[in-house]
PyMOL commands that place a pseudoatom at each C-alpha (Angstrom):
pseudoatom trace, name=CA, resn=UNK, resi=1, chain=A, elem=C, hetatm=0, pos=[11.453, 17.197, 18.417]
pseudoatom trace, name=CA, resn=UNK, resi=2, chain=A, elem=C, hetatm=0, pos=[14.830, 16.541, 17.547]
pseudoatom trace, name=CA, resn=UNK, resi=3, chain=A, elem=C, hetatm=0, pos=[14.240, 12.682, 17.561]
pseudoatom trace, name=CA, resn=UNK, resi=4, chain=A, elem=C, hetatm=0, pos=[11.134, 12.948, 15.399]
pseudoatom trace, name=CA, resn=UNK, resi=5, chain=A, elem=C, hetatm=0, pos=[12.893, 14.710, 12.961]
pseudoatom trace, name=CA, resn=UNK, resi=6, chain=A, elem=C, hetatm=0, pos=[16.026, 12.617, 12.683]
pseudoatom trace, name=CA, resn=UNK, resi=7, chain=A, elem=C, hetatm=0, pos=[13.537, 9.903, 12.026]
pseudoatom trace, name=CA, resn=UNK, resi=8, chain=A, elem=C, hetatm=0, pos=[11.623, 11.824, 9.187]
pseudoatom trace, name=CA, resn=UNK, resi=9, chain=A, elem=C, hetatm=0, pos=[15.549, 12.405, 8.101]
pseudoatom trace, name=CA, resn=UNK, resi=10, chain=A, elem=C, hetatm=0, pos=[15.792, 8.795, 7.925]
pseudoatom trace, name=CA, resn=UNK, resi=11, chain=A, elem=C, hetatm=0, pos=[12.424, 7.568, 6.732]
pseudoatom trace, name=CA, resn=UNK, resi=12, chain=A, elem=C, hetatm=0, pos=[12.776, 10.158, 3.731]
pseudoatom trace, name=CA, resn=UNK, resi=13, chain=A, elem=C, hetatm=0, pos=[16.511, 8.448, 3.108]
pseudoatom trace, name=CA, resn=UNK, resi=14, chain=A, elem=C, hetatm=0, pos=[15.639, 5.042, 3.338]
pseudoatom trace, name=CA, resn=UNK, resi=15, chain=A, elem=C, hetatm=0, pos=[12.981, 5.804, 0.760]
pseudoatom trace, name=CA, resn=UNK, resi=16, chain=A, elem=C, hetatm=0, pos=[15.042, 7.703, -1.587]
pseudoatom trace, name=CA, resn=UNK, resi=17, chain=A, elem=C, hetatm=0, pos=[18.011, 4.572, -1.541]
pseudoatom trace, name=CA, resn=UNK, resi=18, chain=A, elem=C, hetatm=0, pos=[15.093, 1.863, -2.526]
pseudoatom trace, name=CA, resn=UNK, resi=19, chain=A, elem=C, hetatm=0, pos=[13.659, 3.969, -4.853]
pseudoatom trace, name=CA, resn=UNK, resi=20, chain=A, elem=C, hetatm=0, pos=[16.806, 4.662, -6.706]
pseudoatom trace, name=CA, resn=UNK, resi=21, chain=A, elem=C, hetatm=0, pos=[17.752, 0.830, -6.778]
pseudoatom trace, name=CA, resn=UNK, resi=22, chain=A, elem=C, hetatm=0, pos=[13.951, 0.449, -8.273]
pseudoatom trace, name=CA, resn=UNK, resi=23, chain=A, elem=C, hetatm=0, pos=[14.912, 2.690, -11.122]
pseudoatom trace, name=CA, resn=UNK, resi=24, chain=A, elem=C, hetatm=0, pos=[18.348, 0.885, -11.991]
pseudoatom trace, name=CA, resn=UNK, resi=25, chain=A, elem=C, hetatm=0, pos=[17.791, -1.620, -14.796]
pseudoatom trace, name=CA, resn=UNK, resi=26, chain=A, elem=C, hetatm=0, pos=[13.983, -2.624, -13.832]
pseudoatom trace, name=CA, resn=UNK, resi=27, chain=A, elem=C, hetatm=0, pos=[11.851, -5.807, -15.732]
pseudoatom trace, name=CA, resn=UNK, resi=28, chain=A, elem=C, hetatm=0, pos=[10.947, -2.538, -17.798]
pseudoatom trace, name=CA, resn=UNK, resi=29, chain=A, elem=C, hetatm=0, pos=[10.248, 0.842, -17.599]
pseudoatom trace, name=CA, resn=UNK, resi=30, chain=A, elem=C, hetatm=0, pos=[6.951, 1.220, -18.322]
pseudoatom trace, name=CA, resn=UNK, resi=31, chain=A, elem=C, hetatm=0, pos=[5.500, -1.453, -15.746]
pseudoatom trace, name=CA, resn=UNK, resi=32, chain=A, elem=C, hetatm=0, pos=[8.279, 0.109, -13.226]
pseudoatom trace, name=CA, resn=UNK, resi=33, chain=A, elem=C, hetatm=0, pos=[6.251, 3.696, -14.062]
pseudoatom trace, name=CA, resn=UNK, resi=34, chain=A, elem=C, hetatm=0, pos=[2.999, 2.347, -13.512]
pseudoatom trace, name=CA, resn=UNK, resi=35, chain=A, elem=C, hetatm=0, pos=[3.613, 0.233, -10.107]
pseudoatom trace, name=CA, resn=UNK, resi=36, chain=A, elem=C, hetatm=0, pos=[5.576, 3.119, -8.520]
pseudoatom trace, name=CA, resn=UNK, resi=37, chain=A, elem=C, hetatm=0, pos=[3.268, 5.991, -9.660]
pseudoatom trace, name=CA, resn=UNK, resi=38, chain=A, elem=C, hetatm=0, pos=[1.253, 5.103, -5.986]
pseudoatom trace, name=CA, resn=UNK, resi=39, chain=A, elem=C, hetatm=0, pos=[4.441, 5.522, -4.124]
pseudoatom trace, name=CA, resn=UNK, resi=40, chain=A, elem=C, hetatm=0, pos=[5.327, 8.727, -6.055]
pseudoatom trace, name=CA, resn=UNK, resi=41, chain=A, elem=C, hetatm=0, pos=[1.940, 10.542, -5.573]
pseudoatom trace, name=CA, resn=UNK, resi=42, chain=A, elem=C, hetatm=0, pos=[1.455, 9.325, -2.000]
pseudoatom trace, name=CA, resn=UNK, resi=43, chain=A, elem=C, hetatm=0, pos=[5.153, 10.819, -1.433]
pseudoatom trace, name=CA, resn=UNK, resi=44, chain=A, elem=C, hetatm=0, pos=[4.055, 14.178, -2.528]
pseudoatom trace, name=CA, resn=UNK, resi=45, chain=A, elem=C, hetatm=0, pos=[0.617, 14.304, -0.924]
pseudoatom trace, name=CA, resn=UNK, resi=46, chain=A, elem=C, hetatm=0, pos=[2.486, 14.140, 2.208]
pseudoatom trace, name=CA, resn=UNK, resi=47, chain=A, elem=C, hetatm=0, pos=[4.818, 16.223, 1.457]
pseudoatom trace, name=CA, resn=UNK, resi=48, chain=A, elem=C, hetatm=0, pos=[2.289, 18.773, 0.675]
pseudoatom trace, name=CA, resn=UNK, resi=49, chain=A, elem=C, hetatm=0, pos=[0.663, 18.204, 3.665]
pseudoatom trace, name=CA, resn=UNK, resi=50, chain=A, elem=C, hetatm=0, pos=[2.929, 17.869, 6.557]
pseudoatom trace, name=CA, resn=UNK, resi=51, chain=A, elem=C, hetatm=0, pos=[2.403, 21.148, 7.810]
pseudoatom trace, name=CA, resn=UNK, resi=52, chain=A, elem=C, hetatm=0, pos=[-0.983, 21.321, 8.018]
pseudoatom trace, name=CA, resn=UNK, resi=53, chain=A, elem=C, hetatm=0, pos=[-1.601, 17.549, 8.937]
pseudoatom trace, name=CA, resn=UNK, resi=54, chain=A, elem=C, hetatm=0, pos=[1.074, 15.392, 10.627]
pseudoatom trace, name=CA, resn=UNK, resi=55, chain=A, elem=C, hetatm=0, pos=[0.188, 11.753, 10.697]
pseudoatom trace, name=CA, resn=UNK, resi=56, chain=A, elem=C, hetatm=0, pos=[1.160, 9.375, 13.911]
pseudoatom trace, name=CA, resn=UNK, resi=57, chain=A, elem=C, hetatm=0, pos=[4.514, 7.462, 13.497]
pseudoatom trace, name=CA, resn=UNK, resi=58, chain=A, elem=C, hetatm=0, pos=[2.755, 4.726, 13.304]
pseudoatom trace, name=CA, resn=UNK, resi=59, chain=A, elem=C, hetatm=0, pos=[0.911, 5.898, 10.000]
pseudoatom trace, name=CA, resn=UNK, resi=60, chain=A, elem=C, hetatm=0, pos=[4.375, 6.994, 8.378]
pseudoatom trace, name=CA, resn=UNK, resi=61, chain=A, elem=C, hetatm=0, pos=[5.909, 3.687, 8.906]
pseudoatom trace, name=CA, resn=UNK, resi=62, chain=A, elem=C, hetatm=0, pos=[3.257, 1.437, 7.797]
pseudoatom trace, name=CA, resn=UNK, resi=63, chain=A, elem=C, hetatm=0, pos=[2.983, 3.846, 4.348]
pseudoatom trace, name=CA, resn=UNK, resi=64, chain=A, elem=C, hetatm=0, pos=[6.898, 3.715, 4.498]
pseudoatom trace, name=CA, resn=UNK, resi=65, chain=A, elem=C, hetatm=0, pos=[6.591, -0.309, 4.323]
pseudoatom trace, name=CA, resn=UNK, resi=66, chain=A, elem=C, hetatm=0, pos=[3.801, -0.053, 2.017]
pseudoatom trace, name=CA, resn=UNK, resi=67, chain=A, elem=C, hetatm=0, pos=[6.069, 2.174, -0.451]
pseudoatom trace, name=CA, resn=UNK, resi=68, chain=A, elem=C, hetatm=0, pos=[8.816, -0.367, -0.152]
pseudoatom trace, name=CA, resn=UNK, resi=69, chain=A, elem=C, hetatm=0, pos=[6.580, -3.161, -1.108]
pseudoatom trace, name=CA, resn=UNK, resi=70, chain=A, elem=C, hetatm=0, pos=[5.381, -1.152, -3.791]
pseudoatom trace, name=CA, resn=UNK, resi=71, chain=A, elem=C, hetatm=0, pos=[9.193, -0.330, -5.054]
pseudoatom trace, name=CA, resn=UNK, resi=72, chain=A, elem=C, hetatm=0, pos=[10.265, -3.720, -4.593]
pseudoatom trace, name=CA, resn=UNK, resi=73, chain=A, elem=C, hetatm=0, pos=[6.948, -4.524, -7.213]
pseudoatom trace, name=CA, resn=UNK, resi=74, chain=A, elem=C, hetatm=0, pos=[8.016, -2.204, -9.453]
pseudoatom trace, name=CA, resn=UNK, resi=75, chain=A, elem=C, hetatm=0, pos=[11.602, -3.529, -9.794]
pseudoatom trace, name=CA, resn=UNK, resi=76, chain=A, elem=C, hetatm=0, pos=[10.610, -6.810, -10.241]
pseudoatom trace, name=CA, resn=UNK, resi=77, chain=A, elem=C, hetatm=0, pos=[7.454, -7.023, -11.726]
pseudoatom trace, name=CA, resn=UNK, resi=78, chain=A, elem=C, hetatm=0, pos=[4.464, -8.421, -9.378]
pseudoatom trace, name=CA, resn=UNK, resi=79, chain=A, elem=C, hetatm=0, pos=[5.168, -11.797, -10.887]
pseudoatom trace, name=CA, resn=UNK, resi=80, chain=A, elem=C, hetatm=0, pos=[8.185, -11.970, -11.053]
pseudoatom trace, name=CA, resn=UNK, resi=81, chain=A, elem=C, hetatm=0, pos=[10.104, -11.056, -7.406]
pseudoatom trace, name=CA, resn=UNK, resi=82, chain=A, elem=C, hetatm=0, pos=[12.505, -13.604, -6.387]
pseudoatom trace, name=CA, resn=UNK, resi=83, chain=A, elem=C, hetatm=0, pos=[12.135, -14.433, -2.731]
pseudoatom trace, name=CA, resn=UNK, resi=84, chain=A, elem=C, hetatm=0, pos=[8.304, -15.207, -4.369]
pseudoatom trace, name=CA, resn=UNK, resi=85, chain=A, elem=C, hetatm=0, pos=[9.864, -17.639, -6.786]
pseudoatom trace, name=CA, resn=UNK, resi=86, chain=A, elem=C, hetatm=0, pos=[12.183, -19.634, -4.462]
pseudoatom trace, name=CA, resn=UNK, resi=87, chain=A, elem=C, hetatm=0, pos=[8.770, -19.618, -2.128]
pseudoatom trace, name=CA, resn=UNK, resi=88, chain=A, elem=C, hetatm=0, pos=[6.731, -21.823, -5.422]
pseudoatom trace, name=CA, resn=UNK, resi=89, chain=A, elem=C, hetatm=0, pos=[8.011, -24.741, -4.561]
pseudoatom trace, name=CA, resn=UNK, resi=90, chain=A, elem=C, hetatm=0, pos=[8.449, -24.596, -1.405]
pseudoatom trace, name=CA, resn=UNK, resi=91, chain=A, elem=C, hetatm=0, pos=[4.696, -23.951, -0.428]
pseudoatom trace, name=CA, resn=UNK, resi=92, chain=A, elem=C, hetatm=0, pos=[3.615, -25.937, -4.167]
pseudoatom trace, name=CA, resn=UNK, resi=93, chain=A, elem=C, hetatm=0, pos=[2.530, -22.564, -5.801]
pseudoatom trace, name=CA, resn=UNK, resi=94, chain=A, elem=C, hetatm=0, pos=[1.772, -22.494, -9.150]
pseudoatom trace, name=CA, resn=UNK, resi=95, chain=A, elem=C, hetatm=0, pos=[2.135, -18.454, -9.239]
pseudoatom trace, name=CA, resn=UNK, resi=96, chain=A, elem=C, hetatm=0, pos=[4.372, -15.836, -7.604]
pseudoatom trace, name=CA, resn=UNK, resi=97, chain=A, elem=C, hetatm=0, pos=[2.377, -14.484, -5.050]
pseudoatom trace, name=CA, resn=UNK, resi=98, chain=A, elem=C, hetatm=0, pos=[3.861, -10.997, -4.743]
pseudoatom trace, name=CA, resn=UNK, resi=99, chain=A, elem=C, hetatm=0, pos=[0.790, -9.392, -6.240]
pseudoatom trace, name=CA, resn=UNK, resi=100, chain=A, elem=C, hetatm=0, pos=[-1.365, -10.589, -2.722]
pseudoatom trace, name=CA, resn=UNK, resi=101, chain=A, elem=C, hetatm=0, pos=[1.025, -9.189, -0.145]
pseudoatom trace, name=CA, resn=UNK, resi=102, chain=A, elem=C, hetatm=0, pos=[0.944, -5.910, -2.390]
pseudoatom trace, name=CA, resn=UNK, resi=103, chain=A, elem=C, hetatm=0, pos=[-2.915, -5.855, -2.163]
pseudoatom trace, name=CA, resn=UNK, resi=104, chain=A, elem=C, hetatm=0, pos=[-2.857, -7.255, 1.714]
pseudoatom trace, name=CA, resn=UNK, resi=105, chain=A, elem=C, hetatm=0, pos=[-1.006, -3.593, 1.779]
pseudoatom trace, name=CA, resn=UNK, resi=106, chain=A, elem=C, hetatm=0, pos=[-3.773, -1.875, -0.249]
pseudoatom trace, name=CA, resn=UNK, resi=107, chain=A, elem=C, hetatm=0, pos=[-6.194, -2.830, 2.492]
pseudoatom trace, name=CA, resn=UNK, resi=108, chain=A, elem=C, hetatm=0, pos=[-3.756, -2.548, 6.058]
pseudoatom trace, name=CA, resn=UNK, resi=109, chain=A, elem=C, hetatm=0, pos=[-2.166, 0.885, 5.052]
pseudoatom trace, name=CA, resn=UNK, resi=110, chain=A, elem=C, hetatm=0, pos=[-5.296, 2.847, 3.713]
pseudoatom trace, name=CA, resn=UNK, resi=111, chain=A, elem=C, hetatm=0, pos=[-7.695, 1.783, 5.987]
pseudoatom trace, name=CA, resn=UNK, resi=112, chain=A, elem=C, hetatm=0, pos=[-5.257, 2.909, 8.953]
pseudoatom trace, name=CA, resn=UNK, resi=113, chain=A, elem=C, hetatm=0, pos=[-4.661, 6.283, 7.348]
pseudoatom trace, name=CA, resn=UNK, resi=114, chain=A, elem=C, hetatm=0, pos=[-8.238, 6.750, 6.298]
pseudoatom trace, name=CA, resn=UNK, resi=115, chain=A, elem=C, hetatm=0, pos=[-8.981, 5.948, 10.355]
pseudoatom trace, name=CA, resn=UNK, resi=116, chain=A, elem=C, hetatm=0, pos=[-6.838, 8.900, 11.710]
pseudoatom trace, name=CA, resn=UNK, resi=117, chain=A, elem=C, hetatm=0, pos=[-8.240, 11.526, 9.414]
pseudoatom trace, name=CA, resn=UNK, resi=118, chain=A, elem=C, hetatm=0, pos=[-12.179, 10.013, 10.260]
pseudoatom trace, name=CA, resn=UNK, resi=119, chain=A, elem=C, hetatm=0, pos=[-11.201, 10.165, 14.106]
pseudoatom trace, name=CA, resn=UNK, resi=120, chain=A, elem=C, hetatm=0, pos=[-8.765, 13.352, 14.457]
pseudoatom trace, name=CA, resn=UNK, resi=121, chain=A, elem=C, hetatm=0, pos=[-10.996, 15.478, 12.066]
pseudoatom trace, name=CA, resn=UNK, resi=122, chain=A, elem=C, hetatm=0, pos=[-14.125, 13.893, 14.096]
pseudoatom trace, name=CA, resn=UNK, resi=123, chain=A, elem=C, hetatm=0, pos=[-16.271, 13.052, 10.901]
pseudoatom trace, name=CA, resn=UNK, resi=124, chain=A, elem=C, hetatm=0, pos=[-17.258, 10.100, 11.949]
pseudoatom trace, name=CA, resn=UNK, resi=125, chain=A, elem=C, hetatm=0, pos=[-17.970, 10.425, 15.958]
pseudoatom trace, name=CA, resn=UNK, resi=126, chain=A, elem=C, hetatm=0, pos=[-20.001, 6.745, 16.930]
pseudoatom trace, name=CA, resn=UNK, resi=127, chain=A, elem=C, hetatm=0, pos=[-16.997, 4.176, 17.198]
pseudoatom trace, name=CA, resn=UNK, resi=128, chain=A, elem=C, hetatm=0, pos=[-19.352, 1.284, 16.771]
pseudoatom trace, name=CA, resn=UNK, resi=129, chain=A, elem=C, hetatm=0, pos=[-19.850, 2.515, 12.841]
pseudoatom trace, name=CA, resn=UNK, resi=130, chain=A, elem=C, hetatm=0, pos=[-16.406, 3.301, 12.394]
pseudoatom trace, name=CA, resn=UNK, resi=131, chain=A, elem=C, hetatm=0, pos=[-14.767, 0.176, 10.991]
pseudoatom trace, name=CA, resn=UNK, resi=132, chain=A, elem=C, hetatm=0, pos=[-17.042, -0.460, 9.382]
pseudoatom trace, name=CA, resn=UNK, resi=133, chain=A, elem=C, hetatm=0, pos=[-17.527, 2.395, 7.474]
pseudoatom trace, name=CA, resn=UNK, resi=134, chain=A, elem=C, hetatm=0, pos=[-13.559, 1.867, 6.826]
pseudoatom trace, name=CA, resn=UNK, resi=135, chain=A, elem=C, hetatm=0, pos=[-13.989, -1.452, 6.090]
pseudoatom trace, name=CA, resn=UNK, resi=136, chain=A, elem=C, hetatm=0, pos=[-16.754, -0.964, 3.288]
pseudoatom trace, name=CA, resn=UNK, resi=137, chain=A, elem=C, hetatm=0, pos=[-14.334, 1.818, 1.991]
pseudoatom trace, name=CA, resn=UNK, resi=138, chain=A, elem=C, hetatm=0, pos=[-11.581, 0.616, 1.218]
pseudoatom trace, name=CA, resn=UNK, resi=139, chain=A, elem=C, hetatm=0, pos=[-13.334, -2.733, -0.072]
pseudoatom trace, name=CA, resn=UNK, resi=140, chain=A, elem=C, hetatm=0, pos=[-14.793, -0.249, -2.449]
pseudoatom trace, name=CA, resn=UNK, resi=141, chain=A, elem=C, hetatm=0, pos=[-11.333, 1.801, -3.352]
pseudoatom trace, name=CA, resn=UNK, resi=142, chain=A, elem=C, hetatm=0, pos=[-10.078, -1.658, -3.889]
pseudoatom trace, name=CA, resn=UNK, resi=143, chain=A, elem=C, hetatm=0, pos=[-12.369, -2.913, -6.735]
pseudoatom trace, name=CA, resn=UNK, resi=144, chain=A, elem=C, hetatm=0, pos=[-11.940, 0.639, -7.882]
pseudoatom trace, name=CA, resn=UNK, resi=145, chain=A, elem=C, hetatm=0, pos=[-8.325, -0.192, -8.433]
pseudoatom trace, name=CA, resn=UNK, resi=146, chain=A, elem=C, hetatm=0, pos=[-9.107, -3.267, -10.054]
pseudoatom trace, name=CA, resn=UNK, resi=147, chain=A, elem=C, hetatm=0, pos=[-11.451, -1.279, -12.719]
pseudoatom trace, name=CA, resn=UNK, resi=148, chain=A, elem=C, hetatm=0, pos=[-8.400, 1.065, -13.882]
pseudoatom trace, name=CA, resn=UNK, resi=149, chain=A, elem=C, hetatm=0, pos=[-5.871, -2.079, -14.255]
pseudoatom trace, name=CA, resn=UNK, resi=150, chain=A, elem=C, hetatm=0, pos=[-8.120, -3.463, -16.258]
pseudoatom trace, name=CA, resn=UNK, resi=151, chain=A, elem=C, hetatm=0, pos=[-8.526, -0.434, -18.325]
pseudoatom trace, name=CA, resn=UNK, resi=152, chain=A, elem=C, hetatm=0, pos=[-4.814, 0.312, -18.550]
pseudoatom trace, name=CA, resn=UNK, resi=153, chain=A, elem=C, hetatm=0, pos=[-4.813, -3.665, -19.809]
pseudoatom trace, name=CA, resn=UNK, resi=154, chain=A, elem=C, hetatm=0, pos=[-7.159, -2.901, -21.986]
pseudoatom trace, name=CA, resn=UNK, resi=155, chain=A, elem=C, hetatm=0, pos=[-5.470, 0.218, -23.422]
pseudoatom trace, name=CA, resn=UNK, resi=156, chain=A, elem=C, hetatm=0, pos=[-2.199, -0.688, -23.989]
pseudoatom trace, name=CA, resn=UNK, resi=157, chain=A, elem=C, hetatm=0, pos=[-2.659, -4.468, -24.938]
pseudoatom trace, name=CA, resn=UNK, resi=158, chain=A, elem=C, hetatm=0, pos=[0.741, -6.733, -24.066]
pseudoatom trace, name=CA, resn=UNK, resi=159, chain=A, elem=C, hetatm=0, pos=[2.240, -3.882, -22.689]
pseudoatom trace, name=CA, resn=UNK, resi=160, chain=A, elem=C, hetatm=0, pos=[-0.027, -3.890, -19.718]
pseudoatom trace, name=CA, resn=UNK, resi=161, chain=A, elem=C, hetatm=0, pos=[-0.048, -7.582, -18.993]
pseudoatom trace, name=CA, resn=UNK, resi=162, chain=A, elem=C, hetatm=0, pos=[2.903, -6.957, -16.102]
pseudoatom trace, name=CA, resn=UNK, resi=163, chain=A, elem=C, hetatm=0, pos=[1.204, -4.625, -14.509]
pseudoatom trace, name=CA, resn=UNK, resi=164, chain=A, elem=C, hetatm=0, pos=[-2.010, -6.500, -14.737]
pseudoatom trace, name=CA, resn=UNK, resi=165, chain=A, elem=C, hetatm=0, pos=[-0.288, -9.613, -13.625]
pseudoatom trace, name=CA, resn=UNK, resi=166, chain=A, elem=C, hetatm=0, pos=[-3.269, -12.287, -13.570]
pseudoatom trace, name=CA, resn=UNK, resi=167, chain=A, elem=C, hetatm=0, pos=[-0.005, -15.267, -14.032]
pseudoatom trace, name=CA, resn=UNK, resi=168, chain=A, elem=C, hetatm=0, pos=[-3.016, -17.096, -16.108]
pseudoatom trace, name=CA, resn=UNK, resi=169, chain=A, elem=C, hetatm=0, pos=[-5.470, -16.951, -12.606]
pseudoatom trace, name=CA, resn=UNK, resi=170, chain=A, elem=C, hetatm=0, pos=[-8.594, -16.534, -13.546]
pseudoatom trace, name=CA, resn=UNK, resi=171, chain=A, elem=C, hetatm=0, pos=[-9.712, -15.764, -10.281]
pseudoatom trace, name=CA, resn=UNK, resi=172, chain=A, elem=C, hetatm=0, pos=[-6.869, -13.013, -9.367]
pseudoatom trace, name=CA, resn=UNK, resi=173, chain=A, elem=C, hetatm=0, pos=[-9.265, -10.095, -9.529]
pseudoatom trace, name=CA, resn=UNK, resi=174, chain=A, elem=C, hetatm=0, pos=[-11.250, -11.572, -6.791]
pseudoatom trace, name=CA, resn=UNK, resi=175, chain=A, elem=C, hetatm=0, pos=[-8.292, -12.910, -4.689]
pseudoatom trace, name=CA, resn=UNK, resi=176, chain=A, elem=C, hetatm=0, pos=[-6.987, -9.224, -5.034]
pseudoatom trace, name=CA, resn=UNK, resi=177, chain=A, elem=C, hetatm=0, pos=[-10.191, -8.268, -3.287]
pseudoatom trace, name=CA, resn=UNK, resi=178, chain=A, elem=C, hetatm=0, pos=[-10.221, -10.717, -0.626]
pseudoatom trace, name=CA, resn=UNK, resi=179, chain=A, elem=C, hetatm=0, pos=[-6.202, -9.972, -0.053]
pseudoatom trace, name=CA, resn=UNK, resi=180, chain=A, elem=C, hetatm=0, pos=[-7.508, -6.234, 0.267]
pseudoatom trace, name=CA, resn=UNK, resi=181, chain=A, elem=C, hetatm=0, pos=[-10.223, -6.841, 2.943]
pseudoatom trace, name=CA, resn=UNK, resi=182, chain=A, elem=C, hetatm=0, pos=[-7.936, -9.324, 5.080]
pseudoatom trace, name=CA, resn=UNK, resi=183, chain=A, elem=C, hetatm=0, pos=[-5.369, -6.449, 4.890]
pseudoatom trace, name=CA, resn=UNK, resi=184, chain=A, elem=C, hetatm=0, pos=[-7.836, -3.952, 6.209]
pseudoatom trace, name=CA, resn=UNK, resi=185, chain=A, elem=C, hetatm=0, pos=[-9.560, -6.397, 8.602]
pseudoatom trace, name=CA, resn=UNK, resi=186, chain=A, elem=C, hetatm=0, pos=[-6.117, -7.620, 10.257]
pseudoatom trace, name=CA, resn=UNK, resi=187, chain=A, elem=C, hetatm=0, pos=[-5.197, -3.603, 10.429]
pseudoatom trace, name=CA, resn=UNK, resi=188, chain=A, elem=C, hetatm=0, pos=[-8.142, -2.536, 12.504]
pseudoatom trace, name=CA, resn=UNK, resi=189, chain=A, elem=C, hetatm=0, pos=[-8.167, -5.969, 14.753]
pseudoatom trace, name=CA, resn=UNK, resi=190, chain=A, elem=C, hetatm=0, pos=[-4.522, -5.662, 15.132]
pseudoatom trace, name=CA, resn=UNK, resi=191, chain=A, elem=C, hetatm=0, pos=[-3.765, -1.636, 15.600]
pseudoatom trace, name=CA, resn=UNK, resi=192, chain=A, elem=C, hetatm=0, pos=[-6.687, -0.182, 16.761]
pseudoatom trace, name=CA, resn=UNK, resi=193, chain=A, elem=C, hetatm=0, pos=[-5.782, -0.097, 20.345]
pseudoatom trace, name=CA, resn=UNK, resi=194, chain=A, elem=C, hetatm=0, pos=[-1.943, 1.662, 19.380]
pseudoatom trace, name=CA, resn=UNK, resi=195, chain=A, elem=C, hetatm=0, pos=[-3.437, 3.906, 17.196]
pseudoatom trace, name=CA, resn=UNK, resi=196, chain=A, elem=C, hetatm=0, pos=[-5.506, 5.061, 19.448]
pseudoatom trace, name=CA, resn=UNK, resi=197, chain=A, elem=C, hetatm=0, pos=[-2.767, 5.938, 21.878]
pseudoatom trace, name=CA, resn=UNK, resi=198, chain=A, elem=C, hetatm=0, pos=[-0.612, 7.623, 19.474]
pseudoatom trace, name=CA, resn=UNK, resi=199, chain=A, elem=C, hetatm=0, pos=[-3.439, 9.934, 18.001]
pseudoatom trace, name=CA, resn=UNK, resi=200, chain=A, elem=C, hetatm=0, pos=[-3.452, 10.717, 22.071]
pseudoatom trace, name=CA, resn=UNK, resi=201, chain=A, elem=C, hetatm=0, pos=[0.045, 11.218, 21.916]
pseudoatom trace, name=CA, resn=UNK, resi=202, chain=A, elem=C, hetatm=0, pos=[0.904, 12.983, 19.141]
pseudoatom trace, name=CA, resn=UNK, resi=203, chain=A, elem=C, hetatm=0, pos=[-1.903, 14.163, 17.365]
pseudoatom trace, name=CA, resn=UNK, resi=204, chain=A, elem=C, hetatm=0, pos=[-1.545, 17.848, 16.578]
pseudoatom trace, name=CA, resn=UNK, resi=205, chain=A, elem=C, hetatm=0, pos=[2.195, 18.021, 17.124]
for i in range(1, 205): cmd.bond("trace and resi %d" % i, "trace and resi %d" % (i + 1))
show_as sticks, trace
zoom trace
């Protein structure tokens, strides 16, 4: 007990330092607002409901990388990280592709949560229809997401073009997608198996 807790100690820390730096002279505040506003509500849904439903480590650390990527975003802008510029040339991009690890993440970390509550709350019971069930899910959630960027584009005119962050593709909306079900895919192929033993493990602690 004492060793999970010195690791929520330090996973609630870490946290905290990034998302300070995020909030210390960002691209600008209004994109910063809208790219960490995931981060912030996921934050507080867990807080909310730790005592009544305590994910797997695993979980927490994959949403704790997941909130990172998402602060690091904000900072920045999508388009506009640095590692992700000093990458253009050397893989002959014509775009900073921070946006597609950031939606790679929209499809590995839900679909991974979204798997323990199915399993441990026994809603879906046939294993065979689980992923995809998941799979189709998140997909969905993910063009979901797409729908309100466009509509906060939409509403708020140049404002909104960070935070939209298309960099002139005309296909990003469908590369966002794709980036989404890879992440999910890769998540399931990859973790199944160590999920599954940690839901044994800890599941209900």
């Amino acid at each position: 007990m004492e060793t999970n807790r010195n690791l929520l100690i330090l996973w609630i820390v870490s946290l905290l330092a990034v998302f300070i730096w995020s909030v210390i002279n960002p691209h600008d505040y209004f994109t910063w607002f809208l790219e960490v506003l995931p981060a912030i509500v996921g934050f507080a849904i867990l807080a909310f409901t730790y005592n009544r439903f305590k994910f797997t480590p695993l979980i927490y650390w994959i949403i704790w990388l997941h909130m990172i990527v998402l602060m690091v975003g904000s900072h920045y802008t999508y388009a506009e990280v640095p590692l992700f510029e000093w990458l253009k040339p050397v893989f002959g991009w014509t775009r900073n592709n921070y946006d597609k690890v950031g939606h790679l993440m929209q499809g590995f970390t839900p679909v991974l949560v979204a798997r323990e509550i199915l399993v441990r709350k026994k809603v879906v019971t046939k294993k065979g229809w689980l992923p995809v069930i998941l799979v189709f899910a998140i997909l969905g959630t993910s063009a979901a997401y797409e729908l309100v960027e466009w509509g906060v584009s939409v509403a708020t005119g140049s404002a909104g073009d960070s935070f939209l962050g298309t960099q002139g593709d005309i296909w990003d909306t469908q590369s966002d997608m794709l980036m989404c079900l890879i992440g999910s895919i890769a998540a399931l192929l990859l973790l199944s198996k160590w999920h599954d033993s940690q839901m044994k493990t800890y599941a209900g602690d």
